[in-house]
C-alpha positions in Angstrom: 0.0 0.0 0.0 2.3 2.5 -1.4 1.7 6.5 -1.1 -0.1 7.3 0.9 -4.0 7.6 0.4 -5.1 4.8 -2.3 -8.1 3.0 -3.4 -11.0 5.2 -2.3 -13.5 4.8 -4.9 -17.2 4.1 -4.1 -16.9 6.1 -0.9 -19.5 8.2 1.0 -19.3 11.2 2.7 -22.1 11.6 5.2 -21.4 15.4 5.9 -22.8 18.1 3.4 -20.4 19.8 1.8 -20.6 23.2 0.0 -19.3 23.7 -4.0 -15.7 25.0 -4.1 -15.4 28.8 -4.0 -14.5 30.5 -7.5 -15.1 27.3 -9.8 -16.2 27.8 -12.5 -14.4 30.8 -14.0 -13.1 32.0 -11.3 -9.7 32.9 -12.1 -8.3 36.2 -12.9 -8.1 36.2 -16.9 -4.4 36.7 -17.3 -3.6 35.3 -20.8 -0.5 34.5 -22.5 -0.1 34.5 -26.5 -0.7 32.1 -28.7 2.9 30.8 -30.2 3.0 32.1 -34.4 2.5 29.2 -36.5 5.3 27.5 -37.6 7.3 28.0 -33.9 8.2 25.8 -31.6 5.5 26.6 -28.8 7.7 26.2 -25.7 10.5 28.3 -27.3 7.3 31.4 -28.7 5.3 31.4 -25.8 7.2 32.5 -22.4 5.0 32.1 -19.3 3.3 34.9 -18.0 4.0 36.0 -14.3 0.9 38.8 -13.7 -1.2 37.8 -11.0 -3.9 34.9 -11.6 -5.9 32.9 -9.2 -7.1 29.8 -10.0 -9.8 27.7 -7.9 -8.4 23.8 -7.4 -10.0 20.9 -5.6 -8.1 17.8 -3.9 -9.2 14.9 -3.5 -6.9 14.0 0.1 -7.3 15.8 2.9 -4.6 18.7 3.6 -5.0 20.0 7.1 -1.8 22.1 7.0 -3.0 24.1 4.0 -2.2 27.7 5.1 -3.5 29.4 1.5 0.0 29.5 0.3 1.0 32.1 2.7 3.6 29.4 4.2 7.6 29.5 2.7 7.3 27.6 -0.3 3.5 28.8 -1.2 5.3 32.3 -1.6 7.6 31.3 -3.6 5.6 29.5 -5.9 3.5 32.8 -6.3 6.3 35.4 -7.1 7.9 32.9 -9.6 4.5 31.9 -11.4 2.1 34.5 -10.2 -0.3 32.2 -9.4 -2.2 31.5 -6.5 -4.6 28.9 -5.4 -8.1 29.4 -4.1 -8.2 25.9 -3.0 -10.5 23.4 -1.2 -9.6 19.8 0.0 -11.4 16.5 0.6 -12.8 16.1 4.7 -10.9 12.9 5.7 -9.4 12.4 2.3 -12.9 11.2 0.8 -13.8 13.1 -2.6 -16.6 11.0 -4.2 -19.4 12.9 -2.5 -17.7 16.4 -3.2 -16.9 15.7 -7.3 -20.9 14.1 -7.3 -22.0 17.2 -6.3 -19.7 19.4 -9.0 -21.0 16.9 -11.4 -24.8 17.2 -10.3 -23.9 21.3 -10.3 -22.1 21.5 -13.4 -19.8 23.9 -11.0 -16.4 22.7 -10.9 -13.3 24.3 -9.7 -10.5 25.0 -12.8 -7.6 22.8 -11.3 -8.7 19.2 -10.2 -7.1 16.2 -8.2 -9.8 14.0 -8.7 -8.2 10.8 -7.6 -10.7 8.2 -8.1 -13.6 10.0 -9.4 -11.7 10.9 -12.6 -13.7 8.6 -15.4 -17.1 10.1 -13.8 -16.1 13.6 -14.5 -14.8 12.5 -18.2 -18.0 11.1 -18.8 -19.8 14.6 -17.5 -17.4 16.1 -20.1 -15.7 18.2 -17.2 -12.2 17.5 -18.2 -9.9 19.2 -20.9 -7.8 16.9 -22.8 -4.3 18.1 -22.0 -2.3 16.7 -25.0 -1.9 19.5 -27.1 -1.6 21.5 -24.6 1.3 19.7 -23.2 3.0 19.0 -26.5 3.2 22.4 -27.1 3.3 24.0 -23.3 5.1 21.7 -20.8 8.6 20.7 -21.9 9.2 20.0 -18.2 6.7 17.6 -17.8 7.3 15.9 -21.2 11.0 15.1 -19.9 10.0 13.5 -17.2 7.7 11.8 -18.6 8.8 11.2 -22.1 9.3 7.2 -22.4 6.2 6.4 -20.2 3.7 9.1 -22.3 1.1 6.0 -23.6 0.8 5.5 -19.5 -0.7 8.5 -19.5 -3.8 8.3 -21.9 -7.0 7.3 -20.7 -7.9 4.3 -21.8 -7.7 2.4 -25.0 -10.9 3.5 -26.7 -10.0 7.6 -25.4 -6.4 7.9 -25.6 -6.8 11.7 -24.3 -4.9 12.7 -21.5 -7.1 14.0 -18.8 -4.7 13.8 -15.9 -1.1 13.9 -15.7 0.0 12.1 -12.9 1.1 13.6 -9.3 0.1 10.5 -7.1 3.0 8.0 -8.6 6.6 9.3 -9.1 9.0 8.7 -12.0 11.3 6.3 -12.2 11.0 5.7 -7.9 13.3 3.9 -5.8 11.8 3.3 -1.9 14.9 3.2 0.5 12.7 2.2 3.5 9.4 0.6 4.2 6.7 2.0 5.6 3.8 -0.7 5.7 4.2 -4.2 7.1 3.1 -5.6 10.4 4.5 -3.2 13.2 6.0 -3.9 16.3 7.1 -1.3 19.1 11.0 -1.2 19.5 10.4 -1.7 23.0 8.9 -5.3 22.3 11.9 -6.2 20.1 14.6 -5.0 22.7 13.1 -6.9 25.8 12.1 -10.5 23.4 15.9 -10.1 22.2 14.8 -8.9 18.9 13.2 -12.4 17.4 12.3 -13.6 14.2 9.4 -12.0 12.9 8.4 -13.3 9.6 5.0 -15.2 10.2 1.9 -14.2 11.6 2.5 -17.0 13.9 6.2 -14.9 14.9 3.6 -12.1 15.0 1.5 -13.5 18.0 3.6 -14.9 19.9 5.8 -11.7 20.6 2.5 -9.8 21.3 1.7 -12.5 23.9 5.2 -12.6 25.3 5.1 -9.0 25.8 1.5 -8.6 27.3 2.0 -11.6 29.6 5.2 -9.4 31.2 3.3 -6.1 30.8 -0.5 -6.1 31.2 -0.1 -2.2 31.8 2.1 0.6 30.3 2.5 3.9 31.9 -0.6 3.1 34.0 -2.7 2.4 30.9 -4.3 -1.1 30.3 -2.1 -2.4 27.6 -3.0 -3.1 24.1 -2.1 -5.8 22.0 -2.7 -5.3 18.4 -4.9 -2.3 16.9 -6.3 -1.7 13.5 -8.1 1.4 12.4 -11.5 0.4 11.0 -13.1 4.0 10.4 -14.5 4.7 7.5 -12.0 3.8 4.5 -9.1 3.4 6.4 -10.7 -0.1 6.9 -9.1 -1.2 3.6 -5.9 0.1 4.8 -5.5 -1.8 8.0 -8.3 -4.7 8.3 -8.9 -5.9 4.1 -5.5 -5.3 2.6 -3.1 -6.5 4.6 -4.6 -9.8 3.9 -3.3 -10.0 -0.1 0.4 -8.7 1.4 0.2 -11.5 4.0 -1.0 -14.1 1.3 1.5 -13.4 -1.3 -0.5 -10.6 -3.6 0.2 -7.9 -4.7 -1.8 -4.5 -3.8 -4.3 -3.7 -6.4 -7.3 -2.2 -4.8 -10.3 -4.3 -4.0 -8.9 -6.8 -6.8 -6.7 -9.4 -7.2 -5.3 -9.4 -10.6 -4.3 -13.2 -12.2 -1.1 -12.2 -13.5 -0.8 -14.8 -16.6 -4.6 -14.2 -17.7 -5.6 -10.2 -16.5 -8.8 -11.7 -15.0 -9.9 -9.7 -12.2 -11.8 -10.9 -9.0 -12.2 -9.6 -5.8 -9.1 -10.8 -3.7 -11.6 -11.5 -1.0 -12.4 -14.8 -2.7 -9.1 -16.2 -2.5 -9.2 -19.1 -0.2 -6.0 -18.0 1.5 -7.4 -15.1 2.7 -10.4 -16.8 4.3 -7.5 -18.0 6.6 -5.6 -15.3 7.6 -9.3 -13.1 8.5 -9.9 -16.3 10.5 -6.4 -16.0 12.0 -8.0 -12.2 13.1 -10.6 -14.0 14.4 -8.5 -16.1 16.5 -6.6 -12.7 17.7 -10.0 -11.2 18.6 -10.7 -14.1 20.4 -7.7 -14.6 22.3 -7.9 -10.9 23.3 -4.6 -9.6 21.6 -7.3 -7.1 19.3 -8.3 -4.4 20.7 -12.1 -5.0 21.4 -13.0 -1.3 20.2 -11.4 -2.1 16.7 -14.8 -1.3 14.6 -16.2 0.9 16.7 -13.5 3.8 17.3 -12.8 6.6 15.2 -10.0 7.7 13.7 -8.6 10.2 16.3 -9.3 8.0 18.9 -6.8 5.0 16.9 -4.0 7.8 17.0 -4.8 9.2 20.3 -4.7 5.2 21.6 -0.5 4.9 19.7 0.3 8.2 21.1 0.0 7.0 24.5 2.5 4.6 23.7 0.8 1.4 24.9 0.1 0.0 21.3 2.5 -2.8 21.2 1.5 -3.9 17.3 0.1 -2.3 14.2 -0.8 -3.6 10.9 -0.8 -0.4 9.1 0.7 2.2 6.8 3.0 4.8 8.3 1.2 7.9 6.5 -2.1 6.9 8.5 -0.5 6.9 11.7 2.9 9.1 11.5 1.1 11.4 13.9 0.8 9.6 16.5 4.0 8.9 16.2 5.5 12.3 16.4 3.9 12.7 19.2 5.4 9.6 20.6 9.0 11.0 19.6 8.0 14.9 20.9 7.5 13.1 24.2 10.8 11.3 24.2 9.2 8.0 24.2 10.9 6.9 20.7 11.1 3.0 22.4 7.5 2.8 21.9 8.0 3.9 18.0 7.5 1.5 15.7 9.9 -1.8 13.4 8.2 -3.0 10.0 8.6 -6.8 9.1 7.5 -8.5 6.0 4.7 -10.9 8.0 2.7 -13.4 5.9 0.6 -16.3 6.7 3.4 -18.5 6.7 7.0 -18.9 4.6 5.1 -20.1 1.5 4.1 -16.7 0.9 6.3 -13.5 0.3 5.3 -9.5 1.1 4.7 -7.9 -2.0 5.3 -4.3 -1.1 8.0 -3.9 -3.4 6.9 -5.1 -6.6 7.8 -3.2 -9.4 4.6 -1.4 -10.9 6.7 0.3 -13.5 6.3 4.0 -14.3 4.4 6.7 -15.2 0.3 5.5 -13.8 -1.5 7.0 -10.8 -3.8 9.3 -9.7 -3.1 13.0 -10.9 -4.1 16.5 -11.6 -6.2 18.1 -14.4 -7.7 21.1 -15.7 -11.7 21.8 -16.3 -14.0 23.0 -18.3 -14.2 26.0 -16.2 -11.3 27.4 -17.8 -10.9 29.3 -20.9 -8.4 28.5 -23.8 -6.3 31.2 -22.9 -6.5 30.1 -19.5 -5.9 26.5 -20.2 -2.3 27.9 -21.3 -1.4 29.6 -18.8 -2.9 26.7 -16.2 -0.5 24.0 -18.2 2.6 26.8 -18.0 2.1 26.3 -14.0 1.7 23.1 -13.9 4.7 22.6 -16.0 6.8 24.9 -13.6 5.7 23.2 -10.8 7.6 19.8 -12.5 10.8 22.2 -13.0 14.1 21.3 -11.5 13.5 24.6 -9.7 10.3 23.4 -8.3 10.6 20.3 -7.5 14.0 21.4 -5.1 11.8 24.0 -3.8 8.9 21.8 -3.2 11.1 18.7 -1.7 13.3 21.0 0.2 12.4 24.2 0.9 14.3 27.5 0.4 17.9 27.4 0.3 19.1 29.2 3.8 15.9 29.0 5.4 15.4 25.1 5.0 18.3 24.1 3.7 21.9 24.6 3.1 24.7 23.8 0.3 27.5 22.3 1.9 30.4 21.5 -0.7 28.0 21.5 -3.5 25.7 18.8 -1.7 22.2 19.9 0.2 22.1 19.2 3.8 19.3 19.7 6.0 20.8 21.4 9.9 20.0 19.3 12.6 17.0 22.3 14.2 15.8 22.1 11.1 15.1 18.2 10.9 14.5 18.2 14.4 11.1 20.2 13.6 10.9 18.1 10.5 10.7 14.8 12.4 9.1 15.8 15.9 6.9 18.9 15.3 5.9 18.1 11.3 2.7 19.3 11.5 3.8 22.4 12.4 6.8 22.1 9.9 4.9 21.4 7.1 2.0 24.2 7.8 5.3 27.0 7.9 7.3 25.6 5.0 4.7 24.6 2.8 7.2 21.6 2.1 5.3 18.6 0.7 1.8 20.6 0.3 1.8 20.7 -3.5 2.5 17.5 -4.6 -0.7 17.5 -5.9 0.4 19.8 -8.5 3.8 18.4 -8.9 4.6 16.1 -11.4 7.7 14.8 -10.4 11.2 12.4 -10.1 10.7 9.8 -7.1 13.4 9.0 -4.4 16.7 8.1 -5.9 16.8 10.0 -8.7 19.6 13.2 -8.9 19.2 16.2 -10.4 22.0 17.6 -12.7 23.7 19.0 -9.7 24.1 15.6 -8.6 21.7 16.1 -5.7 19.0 14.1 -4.9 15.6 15.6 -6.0 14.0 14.6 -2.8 15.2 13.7 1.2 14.4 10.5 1.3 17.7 9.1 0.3 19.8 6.4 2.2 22.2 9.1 4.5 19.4 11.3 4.8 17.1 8.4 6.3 19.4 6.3 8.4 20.7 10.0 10.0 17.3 10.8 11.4 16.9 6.7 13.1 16.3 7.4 17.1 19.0 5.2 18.8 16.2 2.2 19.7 15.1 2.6 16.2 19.5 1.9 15.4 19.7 -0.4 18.0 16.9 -2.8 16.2 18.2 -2.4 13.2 21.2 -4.0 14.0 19.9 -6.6 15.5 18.5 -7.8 12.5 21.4 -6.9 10.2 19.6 -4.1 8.4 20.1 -0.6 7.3 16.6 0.2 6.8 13.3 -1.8 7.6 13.1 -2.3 3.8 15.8 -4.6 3.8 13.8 -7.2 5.9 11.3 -7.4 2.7 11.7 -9.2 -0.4 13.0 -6.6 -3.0 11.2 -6.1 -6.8 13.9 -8.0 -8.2 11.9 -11.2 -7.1 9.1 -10.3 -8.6 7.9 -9.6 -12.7 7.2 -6.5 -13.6 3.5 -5.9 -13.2 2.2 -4.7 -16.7 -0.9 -2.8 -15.8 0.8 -0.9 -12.8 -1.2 -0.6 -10.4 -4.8 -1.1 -10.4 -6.0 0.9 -7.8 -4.6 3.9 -10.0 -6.7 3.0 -13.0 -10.0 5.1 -13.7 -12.6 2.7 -13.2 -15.7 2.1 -15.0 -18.0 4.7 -14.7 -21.3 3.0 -16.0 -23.8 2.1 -13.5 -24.2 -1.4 -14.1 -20.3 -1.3 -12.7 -20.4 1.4 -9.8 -23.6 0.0 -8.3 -22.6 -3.3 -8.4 -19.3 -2.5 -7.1 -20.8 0.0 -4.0 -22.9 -3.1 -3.2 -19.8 -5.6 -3.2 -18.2 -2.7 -0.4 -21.8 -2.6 1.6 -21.1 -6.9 1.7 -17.7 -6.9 2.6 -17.4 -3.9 5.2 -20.5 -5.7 6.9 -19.4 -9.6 6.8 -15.4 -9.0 8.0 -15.9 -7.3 10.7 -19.0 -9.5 11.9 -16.7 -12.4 11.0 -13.6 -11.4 13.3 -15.5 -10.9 15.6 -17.8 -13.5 16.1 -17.1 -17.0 18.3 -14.4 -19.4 15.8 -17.1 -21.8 15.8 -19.4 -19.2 13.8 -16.8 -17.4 11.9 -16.9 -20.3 9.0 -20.9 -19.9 8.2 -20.1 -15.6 8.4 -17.7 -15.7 5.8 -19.2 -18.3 3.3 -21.9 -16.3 3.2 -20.4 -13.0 2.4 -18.5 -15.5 -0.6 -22.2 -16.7 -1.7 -23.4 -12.8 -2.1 -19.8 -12.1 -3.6 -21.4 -14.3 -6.2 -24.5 -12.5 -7.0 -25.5 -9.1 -7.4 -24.1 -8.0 -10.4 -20.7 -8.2 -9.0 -19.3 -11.4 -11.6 -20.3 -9.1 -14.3 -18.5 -6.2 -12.7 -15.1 -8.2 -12.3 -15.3 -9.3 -15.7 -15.6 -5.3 -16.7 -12.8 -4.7 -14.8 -11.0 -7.6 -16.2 -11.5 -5.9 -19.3 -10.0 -2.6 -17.9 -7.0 -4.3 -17.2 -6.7 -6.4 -20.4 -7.1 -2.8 -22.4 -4.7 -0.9 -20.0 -1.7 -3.5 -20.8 -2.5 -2.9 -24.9 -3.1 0.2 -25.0 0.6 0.6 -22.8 2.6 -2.0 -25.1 1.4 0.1 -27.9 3.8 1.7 -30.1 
């Protein structure tokens, strides 16, 4: 579960939520000049830098959005002239918000869509950037230049609607940041055992508990998942393809020989690890208030520091965990291990999904031509050399310094980075507009031979705690990613990955697909939760409905999705 936020389609909102301020037309009409025929665009048309404001929508939440008056923002302004009258997605949810647009026929100018993208092609919201790019956005055609058919819609519509912000070219993770999690604490006092099975898993829990029943004066507790809402496929559903040996692709799994698409729920093997849940809940190692907590209440439950295991993504619960390192208590942080069923199976978290795919940004309807252009110009900045530094780093001197030609981050500075981000990130404006920024991934160096962004080896093993060094010794590792199998193990997948794919948008699809989400997000929990002796009849019958209901006929449209996405990328 890669990048943080994935795989939200066919979620509801159940608050009401008001149209985005200035869409449609919005902006200040601040035109640039159309190139003279026979030019190279690029080279005839220079970007215009008068003041514009343009109205943009994102599908994640951003709760340190500070109207670009933070560091970066400001910067992004005098060098572009733009500004953003922006809104965001409550809780990182955007189906109910982009229905409502749709509904409207009000839609804001700019547009991370995520999901929802095929539903606003189909209400003809979206421009189709590819002239626009071909002539406009040399930056963005250089990064993306060898992976361009990755970018068209589909097979039948090879426009380009979106240019892709979610997925970063030609990435290489240095760390992991999913797995099953254990507290460093745990590790230390167990003598830092094996942990490759669930089985490994359970038993260190246990050990723990049995020595520690309270922590700080607080009951302790086991394992906790985060149930609320979505985040139920991030913690509860998935982690039961990584633990059986599949790759993540959404609600799917995807037969890699054949491109036939069903839900991965029917897979036998993961029958058995939800009914090794079941055993947990049983046993009383899960945390009996699993399905009915909320969100803030998961985080609030870490940051106390009596969480010994997680089966989670770091992005969902990275704020718990600066507050556990603000309060000095960076023993009770957290190790990620590759944990599956059992050693038949390996952790697919590094499979290589190639380049290029992934939820990204776009322009609307609610723009003119003229400001089409000058919309593209910015976007195109914003995938600059210039910009992405800026965007990955901050401002030279204020965030960062050059120290015999490399970029080093002081020690204050990382300090607030790592222990007060939220903060950080609201002052800086440092990681804010990656919706807008098409960009290199980790790994990659720009022609000053610096990397492009600070998650590089040095920069990562220099900001490890000493527990967090101490562990990683003990299991012969640099970084928790070397636990996990690398992509070397695995083929290439050809369709990327599928939870980045716009998904049908007929209803036959989407309601049949809403309805297979209304079975599953009933029968698992009800199912981990119930006695072992009725957890068998629970599940079988959430695999009979599975069955029914239209849902057959929407895997095998999404099968054809997926057969069309790997033509329409091996094409020529």
């Amino acid at each position: 579960m890669k990048g943080k936020t994935k795989k939200m389609a066919a979620l509801l909102m159940t608050s009401t939520l008001v149209v985005a301020a200035g869409c449609g037309g919005g902006g200040d009409k601040t035109a640039t000049t159309e190139p003279a025929k026979g030019t190279d665009a690029a080279e005839a048309t220079t970007p215009s830098t008068e003041p514009v404001t343009f109205s943009f929508f994102g599908g994640d939440a951003s709760p340190n959005w500070n109207n670009m008056q933070d560091a970066v923002g400001k910067v992004i302004t005098e060098k572009t002239g733009v500004s953003l009258k922006a809104e965001f997605a409550v809780s990182g949810t955007d189906q109910q918000k982009i229905a409502l647009m749709i509904a409207s026929g009000d839609y804001p100018q700019i547009i991370f869509p995520k999901g929802e993208t095929s539903k606003l092609v189909e209400a003809g919201a979206m421009v189709d950037l590819t002239d626009l790019i071909d002539q406009y956005a040399p930056n963005i055609k250089k990064i993306y230049g060898p992976y361009m058919n990755r970018l068209k819609f589909s097979k039948d519509d090879p426009s380009i609607y979106t240019i892709p912000t979610n997925a970063m070219v030609d990435q290489t993770s240095f760390d992991a940041g999913g797995g099953f999690e254990l507290q460093l604490e745990v590790l230390k006092e167990l003598g830092y055992p094996e942990i490759r099975t669930v089985e490994d898993f359970e038993k260190a829990l246990k050990d723990y508990y049995a020595k520690h029943p309270t922590i700080d004066g607080q009951p302790t507790i086991p394992l906790l998942l985060n149930a609320d809402d979505w985040k139920i496929m991030i913690t509860v559903t998935n982690p039961a393809v990584y633990a059986t040996g599949g790759p993540d692709d959404g609600e799917y799994y995807i037969d890699p020989e054949t491109y036939e698409a069903k839900l991965h729920y029917k897979r036998p093997e993961e029958k058995e690890y939800f009914k090794w849940l079941n055993h947990m809940y049983n046993e009383g190692l899960l945390d009996k208030e699993t399905f009915t907590q909320k969100n803030d209440q998961y985080l609030a439950k870490i940051a106390s520091g009596r969480v010994l295991g997680l089966i989670d993504q770091d992005w969902d619960f990275n704020d718990a965990v600066n507050s556990l390192k603000s309060a000095g208590k960076h023993e009770r942080t957290y190790g990620h291990f590759p944990v599956t069923l059992n050693e038949n199976y390996k952790d697919h978290s590094f499979v290589d999904i190639g380049n290029g795919s992934g939820y990204g940004v776009g322009l609307t309807t609610a723009l003119s031509k003229d400001e089409q252009i000058r919309a593209i110009q910015f976007l195109d900045w914003m995938a600059s050399d210039e910009a992405q530094v800026l965007n990955n780093w901050g401002i030279e001197g204020q965030q960062y310094k050059m120290e015999n030609g490399k970029r080093v981050i002081p020690d204050d500075v990382q300090d607030r980075k790592t222990n007060d981000n939220a903060n950080f990130t609201k002052e800086t404006g440092i990681g804010l507009y990656a919706p807008l920024s098409v960009r290199y991934g980790d790994g990659v160096k720009d022609p000053s031979g610096n990397y492009y962004t600070t998650n590089y080896p040095e920069q990562i093993t220099k900001n490890y705690s000493e527990p967090m060094k101490e562990a990683l010794k003990a299991y012969n590792a640099t970084t928790w990613k070397d636990l996990f199998p690398g992509k070397d193990e695995f083929p290439v997948k050809a369709w990327g990955a599928a939870y980045n794919l716009p998904a049908p948008s007929d209803p036959d699809y989407t309601v049949a697909f809403q309805k297979s989400q209304d079975i599953v997000r009933k029968a698992i929990p009800a199912a981990i939760v119930a006695k072992p002796d009725q957890f068998d009849a629970i599940y079988d019958q959430m695999l009979t409905e599975l069955n029914g209901n239209g849902i057959p006929e929407m895997e095998a449209k999404y099968t054809q999705l997926i057969k069309d996405t790997v033509e329409a990328w091996s094409a020529k």
